[in-house]
N, C-alpha and C positions, 0 to 999 in steps of 0.2 A: 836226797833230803828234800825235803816239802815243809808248804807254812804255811797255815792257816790262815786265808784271807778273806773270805766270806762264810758267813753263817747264819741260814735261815732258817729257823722249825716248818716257817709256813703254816702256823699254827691258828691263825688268827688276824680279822682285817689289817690290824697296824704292821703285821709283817710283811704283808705285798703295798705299803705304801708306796709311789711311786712307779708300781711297775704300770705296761704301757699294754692294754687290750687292745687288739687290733678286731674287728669282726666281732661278729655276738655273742655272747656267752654269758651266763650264769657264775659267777664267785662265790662261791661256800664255803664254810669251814665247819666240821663235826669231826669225834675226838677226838680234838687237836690234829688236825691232817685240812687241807687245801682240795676241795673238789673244782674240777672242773666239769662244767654240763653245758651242753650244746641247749641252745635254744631256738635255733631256725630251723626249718621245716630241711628234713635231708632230700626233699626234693630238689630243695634248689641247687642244690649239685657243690660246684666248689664254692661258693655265696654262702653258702651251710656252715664253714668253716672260718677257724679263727687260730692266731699265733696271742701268746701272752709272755711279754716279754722283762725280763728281770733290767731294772735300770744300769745297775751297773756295768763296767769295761772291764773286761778283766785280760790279764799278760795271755801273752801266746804260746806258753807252757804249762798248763794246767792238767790238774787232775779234777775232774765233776763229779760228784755225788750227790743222790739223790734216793726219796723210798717211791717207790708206784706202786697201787694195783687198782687193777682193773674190775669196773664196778660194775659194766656189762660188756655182751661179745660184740657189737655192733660198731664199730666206728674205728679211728686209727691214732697211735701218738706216735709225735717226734718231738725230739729237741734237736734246736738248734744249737752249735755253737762257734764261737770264732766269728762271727757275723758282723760285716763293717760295710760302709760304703765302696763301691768299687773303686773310688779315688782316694780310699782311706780316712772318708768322712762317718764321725757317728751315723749309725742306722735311723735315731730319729732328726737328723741333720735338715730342715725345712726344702735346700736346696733338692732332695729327692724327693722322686711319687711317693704318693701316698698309697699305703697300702691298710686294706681291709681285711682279708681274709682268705682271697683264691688261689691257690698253690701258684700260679705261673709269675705273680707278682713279688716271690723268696726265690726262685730257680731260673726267673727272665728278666727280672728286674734292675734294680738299679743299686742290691746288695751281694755282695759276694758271703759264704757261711757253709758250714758242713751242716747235713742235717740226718740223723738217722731216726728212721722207722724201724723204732721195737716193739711195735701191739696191733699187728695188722688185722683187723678182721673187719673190713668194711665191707667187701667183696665175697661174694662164696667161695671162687678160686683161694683167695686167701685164709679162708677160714680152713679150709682141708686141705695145706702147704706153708705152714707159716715158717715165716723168717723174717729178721733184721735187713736192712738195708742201708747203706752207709750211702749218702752224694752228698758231692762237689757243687758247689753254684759259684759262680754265674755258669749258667750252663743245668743240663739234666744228669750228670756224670754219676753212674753206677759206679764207686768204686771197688764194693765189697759186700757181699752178702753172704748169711747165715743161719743156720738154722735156729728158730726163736723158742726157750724152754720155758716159757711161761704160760700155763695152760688157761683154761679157758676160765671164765669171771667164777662160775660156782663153782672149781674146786680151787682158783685163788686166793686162799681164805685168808690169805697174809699179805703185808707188803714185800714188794722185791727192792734189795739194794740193786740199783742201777750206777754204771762208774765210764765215763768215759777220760783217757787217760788223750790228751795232747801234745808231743813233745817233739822239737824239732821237725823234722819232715812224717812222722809216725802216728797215727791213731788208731788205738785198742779200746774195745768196748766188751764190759762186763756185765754179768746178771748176778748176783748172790756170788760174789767172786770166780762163778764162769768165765771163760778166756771163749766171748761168743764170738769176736772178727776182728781184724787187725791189716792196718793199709799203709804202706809207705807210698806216700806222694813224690814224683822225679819233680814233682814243678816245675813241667813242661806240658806231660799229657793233656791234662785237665786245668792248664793255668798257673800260673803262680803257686808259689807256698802260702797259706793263708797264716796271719800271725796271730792277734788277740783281736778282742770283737765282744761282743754281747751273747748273751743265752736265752732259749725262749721255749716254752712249752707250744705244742700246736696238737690240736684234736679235729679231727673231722669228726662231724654228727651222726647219728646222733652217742657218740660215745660218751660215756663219764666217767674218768677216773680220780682217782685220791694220790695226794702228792702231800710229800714233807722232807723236811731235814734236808735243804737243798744245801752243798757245801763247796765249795771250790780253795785248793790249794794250788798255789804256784811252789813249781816241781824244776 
């Protein structure tokens, strides 16, 4: 059984009131849908990059939903979720660093979080090999990967449901109700079990995608 505890369209400014940009980026909204666009030069490497983070905590049994698609091939997303201080303090807790945008500052830091890359194509290698990637932080921990069936920005002419399911020791992760990867954690190899925490959208540049209907159920 599941319940209804968050519900965003992402439609529009007053819907991301509150959330938390980390790095630089562009916030838009056209037909009703939430764009993200990179605005730093993708020279700068991972400085180029930024996480945008949903205010809310949510339990550490959830189900996530979400629409994506991708508005060009170049750049990469992840969401974050479950993401808390290592000591079990809120992510934006004063007593942690501060973080801006560089990948090693969510995977070296001072927050524990799963984060999975489902839109890789930053890289040529990745562009002719694509797949999902599911880690663990604190730490760089691969714990699962798969093959990604979301093809490339001109014939994505739709959005995709995206669903990640969190429950117990167990994470499954969905595309338009594909069963793309799935992880049970010993909460030992990689660390502890992680329990509830925060969620955040994160794009390397210069990528832009479209986001809406963000939903989370505690399951």
């Amino acid at each position: 059984m599941r319940k209804l505890i968050y519900d965003n369209p992402l439609a529009c400014e007053k819907d991301v009131e509150g959330f938390v940009l980390e790095g630089q980026a562009k916030i838009a909204f056209e037909d009703g849908r939430m764009q993200l666009i990179s605005t730093a030069d993708p020279e700068l490497g991972q400085a180029a990059n930024y996480v945008y983070w949903c205010p809310e905590t949510f339990p550490a049994d959830v189900e996530i939903t979400w629409e994506f698609q991708p508005l060009n091939d170049v750049g990469l997303c992840i969401f974050f979720f479950a993401a808390m201080g290592r000591n079990g303090e809120d992510i934006f807790d004063e007593r942690l660093a501060k973080r801006n945008g560089p990948y090693d500052l969510y995977h070296h830091g001072d927050i524990n979080a799963f984060h999975i890359s489902y839109y890789r194509r930053r890289y040529p290698e990745e562009r002719v090999f694509r797949t999902c990637n599911l880690r663990k932080s604190y730490g760089f921990h691969l714990t699962a990967i798969a093959g990604d069936p979301i093809p490339e920005a001109a014939s994505a002419t739709r959005a995709y449901q995206m669903k990640v399911v969190k429950k117990a020791n167990v994470v499954d992760f969905f595309i338009d109700d594909l069963h793309v990867l799935h992880y049970e954690d010993d909460g030992e190899t990689f660390g502890g079990l992680l329990q509830g925490g925060k969620v955040g959208f994160r794009q390397m540049s210069p990528m832009v995608g479209a986001y809406a209907r963000l939903k989370v159920y505690e399951i």
